[in-house]
N, C-alpha and C positions, 0 to 999 in steps of 0.2 A: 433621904431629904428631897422636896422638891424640885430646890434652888439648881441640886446640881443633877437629877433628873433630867432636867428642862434643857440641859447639854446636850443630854443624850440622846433621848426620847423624845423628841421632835418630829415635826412634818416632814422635814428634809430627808427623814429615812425613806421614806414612800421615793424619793427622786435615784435614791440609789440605784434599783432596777433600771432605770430609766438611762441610767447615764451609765451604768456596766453596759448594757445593749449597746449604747451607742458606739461606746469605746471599743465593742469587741467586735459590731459588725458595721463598723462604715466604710471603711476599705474595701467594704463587697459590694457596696453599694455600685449600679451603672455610672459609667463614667461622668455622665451629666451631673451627679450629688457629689463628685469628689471635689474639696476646696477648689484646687486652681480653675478646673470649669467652671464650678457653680457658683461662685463669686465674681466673671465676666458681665459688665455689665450693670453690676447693682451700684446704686446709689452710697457711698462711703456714710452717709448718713444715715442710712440703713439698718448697714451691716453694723454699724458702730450702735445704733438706737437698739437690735436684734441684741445683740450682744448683752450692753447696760440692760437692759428690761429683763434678759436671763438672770441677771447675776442680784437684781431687786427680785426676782423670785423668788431665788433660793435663800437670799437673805428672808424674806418674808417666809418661808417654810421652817427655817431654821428658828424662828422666832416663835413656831404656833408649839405648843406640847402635843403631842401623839397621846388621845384621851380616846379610849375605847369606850367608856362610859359616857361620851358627852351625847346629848342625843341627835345630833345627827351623823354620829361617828360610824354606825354600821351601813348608814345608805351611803355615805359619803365613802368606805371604804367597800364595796359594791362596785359604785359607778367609776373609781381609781381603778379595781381592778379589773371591768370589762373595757374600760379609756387603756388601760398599757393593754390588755390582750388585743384592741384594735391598733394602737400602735404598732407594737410587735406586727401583726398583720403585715399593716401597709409596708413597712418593709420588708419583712419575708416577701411579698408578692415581685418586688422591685427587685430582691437580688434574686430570685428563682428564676422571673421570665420577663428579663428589664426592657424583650421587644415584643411582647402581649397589649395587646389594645388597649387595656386596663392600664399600664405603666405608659404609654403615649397618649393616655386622655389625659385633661387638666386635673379633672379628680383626683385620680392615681398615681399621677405625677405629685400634687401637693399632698396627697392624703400624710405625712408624714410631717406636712405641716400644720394641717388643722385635727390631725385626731388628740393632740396633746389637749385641747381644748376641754375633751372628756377626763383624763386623767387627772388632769390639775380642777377640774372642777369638782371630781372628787376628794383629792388635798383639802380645796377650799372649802369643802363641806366639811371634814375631816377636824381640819380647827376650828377652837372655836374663842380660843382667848391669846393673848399674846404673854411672853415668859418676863420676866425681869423687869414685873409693874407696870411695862408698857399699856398703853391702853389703847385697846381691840374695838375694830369695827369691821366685819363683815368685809365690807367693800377695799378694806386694804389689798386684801390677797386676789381678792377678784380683778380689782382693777391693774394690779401689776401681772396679772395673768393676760387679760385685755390687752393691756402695750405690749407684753412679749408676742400674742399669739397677731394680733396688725403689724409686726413690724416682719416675724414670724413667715407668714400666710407670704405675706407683699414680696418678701424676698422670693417665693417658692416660684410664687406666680410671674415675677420678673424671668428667672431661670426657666420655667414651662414655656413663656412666649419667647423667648432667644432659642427656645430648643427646636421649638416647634417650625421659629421663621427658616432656621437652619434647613431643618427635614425638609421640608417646603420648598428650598433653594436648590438644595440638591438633588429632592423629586423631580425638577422642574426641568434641572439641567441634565439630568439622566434621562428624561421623556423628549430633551429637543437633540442630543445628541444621537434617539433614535430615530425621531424622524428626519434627520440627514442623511 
């Protein structure tokens, strides 16, 4: 039957990868990605907007049916699955060598925030109708991807520039206690 199909076999599988990784490697993550550091700082309207925009995601995932025949379903599961293999990446890279140049740039510091960008835009390709009559447009799932990945990105970037003023202060004050 469709109806209860459309429980099952959803877009929201596609996130399942995504959130096993997260669950099983964020504690490796460098001390700057663990909650109580990486949360210093950010705006409570933020992390509260980051949060609500995740959770209108994955409502919106769980609402598309997982159609392998629709026609943009094979580029759209494609581009999902080179978006989690760069996910994946960008943190492999941060907990391997979380003091490599790459992980203290801005890039490689956020990339964890903006690679999701490609994988959900594969999702979004991925559906193409909405389940239980609702009625689908394109621009639902993009645009709740949009507000998670601004509210997303903004937090990563706030945590990059408190990390960065840190190293900075510290370099600053290791360099004046040498020249004393």
């Amino acid at each position: 039957m469709a109806s209860e199909s459309a429980y099952i076999e959803n877009t929201f599988l596609l996130t399942l990868p995504i959130l096993l990784w997260n669950l099983l490697f964020a504690d490796m993550l460098p001390a700057a990605f663990q909650p109580d550091t990486y949360a210093i700082g950010i705006p409570g309207w933020i992390r509260l907007g980051e949060q609500g925009s995740r959770i209108l995601f994955f409502i919106v995932t769980y609402l598309m049916p997982l159609n392998r025949r629709a026609p943009w379903a094979i580029p759209g599961l494609l581009i999902y699955f080179l978006g989690a293999l760069a996910y994946f990446a960008s943190w492999a890279a941060l907990v391997i060598a979380p003091h490599s140049a790459w992980a203290g740039s801005f890039i490689g510091f956020t990339a964890p925030a903006w690679t999701p960008a490609i994988w959900m835009a594969g999702i979004c390709l991925t559906g193409h109708r909405f389940s239980f009559g609702l009625v689908f447009h394109r621009c639902v799932p993009i645009m709740a991807s949009l507000l998670f990945l601004a509210f997303h990105v903004s937090q990563a970037a706030m945590a990059y520039n408190r990390q960065s003023t840190a190293r900075r202060m510290i370099g600053e004050s290791i360099e004046t206690t040498y020249k004393q």
